[in-house]
GURO-129958 format. One line per 4 residues: number of its first residue (from 1); their letters; for each residue x, y, z of N, C-alpha, C, CB. Coordinates in pm, 1 decimal. Each point is the difference from the previous one (the first is absolute). Glycine has a CB too. Example, Ala and Ser with C-alpha at 12.3 -4.5 7.8 and 13.67 -1.06 7.14 Angstrom:
1 = AS = 1319.0:-569.0:780.0:-89.0:119.0:0.0:90.0:120.0:0.0:-189.2:-117.3:124.6 ~ 154.2:222.3:-196.6:82.0:119.0:6.0:-77.0:109.0:73.0:118.4:-62.8:-214.5 .
//
This chain:
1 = XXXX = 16014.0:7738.1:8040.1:117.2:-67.5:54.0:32.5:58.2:136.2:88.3:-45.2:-231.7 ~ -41.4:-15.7:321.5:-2.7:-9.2:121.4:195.3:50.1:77.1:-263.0:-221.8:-59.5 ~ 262.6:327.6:60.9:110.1:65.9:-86.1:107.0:25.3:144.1:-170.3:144.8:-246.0 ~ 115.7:-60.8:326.7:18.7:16.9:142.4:-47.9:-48.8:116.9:32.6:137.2:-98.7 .
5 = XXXX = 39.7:-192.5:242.8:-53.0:2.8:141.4:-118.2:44.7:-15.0:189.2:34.9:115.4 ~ -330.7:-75.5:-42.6:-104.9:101.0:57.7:-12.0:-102.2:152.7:-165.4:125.4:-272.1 ~ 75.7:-24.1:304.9:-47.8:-91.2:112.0:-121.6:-15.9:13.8:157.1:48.3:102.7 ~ -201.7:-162.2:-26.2:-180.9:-22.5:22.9:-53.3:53.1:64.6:-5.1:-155.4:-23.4 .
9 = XXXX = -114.9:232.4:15.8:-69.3:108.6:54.3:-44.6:-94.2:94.9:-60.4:182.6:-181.6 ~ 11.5:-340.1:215.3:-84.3:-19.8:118.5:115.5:-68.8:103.5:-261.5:-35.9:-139.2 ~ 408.0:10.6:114.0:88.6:-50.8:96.2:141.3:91.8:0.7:-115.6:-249.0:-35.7 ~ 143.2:288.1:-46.7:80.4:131.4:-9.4:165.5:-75.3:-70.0:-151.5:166.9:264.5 .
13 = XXXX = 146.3:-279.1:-286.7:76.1:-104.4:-45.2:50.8:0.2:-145.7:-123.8:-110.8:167.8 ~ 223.1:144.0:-197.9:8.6:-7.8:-121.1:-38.8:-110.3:-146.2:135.8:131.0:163.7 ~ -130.2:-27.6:-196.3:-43.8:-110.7:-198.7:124.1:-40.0:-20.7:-183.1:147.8:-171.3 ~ 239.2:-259.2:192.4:111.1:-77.6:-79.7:-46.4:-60.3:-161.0:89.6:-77.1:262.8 .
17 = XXXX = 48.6:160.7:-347.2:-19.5:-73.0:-127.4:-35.8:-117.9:9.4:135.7:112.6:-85.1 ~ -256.4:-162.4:-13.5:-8.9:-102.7:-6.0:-137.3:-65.1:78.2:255.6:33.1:-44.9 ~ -287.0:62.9:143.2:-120.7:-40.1:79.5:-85.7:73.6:-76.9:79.5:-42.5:235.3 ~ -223.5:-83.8:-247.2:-94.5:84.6:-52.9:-19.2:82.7:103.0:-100.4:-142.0:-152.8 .
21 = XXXX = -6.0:250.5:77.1:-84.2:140.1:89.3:-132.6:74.0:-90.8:269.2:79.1:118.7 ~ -332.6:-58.2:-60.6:-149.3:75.8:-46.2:68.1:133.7:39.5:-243.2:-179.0:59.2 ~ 139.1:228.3:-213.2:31.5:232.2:74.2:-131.2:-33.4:-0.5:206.2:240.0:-128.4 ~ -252.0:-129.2:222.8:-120.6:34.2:-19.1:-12.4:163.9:-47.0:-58.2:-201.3:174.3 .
25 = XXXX = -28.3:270.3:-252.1:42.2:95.4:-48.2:-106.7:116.2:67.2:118.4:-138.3:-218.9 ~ -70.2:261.2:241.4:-72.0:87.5:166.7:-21.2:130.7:-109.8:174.8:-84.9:307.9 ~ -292.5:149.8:-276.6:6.1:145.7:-52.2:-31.8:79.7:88.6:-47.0:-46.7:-196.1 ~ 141.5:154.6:195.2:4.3:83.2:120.9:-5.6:123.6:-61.1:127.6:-140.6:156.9 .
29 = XXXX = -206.8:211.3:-200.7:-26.3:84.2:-89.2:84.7:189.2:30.7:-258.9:-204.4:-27.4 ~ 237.4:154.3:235.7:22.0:135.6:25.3:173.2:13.1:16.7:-265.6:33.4:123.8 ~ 311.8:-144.5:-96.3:162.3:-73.7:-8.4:109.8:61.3:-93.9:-120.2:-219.7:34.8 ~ 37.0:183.0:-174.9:90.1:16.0:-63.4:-67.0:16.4:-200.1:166.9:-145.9:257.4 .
33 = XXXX = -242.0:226.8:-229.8:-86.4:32.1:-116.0:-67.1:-115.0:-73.0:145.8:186.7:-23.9 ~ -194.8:-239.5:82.5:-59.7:-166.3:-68.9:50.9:-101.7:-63.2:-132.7:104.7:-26.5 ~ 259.5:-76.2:51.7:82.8:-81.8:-26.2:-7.5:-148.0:90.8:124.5:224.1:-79.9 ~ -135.7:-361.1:-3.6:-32.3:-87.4:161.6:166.0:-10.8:26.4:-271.0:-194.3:-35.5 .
37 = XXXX = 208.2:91.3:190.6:165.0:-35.3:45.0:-47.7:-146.8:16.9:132.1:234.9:150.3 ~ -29.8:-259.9:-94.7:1.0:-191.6:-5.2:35.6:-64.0:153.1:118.7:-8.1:-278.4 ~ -189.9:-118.2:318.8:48.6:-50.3:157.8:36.0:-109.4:-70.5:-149.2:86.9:218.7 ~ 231.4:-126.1:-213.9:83.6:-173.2:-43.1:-59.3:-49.7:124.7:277.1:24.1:-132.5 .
41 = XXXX = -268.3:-201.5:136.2:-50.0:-85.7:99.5:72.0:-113.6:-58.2:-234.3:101.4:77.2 ~ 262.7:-195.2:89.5:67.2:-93.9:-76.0:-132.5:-109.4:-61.7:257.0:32.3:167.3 ~ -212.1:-116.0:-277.6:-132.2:-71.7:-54.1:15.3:-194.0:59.4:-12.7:217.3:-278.0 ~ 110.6:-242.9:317.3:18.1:-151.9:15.4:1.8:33.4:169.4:160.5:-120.1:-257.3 .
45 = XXXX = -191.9:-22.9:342.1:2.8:-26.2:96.3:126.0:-26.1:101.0:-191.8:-43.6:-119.8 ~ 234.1:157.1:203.5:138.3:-53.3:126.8:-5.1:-134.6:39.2:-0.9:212.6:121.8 ~ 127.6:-287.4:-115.5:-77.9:-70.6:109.2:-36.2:4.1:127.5:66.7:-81.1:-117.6 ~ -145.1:-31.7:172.3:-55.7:25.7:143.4:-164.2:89.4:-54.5:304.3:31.8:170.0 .
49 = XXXX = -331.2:8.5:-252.5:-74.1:101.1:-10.1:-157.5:-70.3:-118.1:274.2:207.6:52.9 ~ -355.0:-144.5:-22.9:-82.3:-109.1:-62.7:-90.6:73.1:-140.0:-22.9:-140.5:272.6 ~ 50.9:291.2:-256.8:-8.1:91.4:-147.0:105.4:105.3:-39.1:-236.4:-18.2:37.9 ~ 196.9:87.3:-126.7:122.4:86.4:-24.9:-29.8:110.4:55.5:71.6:-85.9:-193.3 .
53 = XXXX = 30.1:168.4:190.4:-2.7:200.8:22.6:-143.6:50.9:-64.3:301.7:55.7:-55.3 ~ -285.7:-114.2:-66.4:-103.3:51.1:-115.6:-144.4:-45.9:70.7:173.7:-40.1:-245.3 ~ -235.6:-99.2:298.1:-86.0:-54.3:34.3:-47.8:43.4:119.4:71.2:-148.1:-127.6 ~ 30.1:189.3:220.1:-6.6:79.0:123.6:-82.3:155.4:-12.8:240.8:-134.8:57.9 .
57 = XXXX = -150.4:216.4:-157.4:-48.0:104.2:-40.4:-123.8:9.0:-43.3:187.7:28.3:-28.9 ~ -240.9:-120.1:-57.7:-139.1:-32.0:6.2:-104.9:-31.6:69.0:94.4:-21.7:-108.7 ~ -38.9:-80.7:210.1:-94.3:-44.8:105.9:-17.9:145.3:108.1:91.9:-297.8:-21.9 ~ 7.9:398.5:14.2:10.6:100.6:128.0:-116.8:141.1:-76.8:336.2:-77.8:113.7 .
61 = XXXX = -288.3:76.6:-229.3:-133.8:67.6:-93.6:-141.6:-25.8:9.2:152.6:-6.1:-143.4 ~ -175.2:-99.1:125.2:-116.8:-36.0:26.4:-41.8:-31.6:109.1:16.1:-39.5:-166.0 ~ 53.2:34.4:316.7:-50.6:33.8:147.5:-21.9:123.0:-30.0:116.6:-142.6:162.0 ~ -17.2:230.5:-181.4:-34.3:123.0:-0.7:-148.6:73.9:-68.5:258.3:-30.8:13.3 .
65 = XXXX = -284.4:-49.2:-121.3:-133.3:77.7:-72.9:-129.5:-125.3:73.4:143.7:125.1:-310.6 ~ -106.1:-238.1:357.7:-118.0:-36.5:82.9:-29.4:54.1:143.2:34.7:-188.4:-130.1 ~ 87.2:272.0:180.0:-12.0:78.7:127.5:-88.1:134.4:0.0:228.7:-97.0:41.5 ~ -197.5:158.8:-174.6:-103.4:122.0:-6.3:-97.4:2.3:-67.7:139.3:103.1:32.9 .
69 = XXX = -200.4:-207.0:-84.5:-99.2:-16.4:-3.1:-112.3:-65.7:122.8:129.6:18.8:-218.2 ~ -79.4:-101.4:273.2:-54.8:-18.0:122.0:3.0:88.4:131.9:40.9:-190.7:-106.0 ~ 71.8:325.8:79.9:-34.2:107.2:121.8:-124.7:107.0:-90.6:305.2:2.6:152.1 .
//
């Protein structure tokens, strides 16, 4: 349940009750004893906008791992 405010890790915009959102779930082992942590994203589309936070975050991931593989 979706209990408190967070905000979206790829626009910095808050989670309004009621808006869907994706966590994605992070392990940071040296952080905080392996304990994971979580990036919320928003999951539905702004308007004006033609994917979500979440879809963005994805598309910028995967530049990123097709960039170092090609250097």
């Amino acid at each position: 349940m979706f209990l408190s405010s967070q905000q979206c890790s790829y626009c910095g915009s808050t989670i309004e009750r009621g808006e869907r959102w994706v966590r994605e779930k992070i392990f940071e082992p040296t952080l905080n004893a392996r304990e994971p942590s979580y990036r919320r994203y928003h999951a539905d589309v702004f308007d004006g906008q033609e994917v979500s936070c979440w879809e963005k975050h994805l598309l910028a991931q995967e530049i990123a791992r097709t960039s170092a593989r090609a250097a």
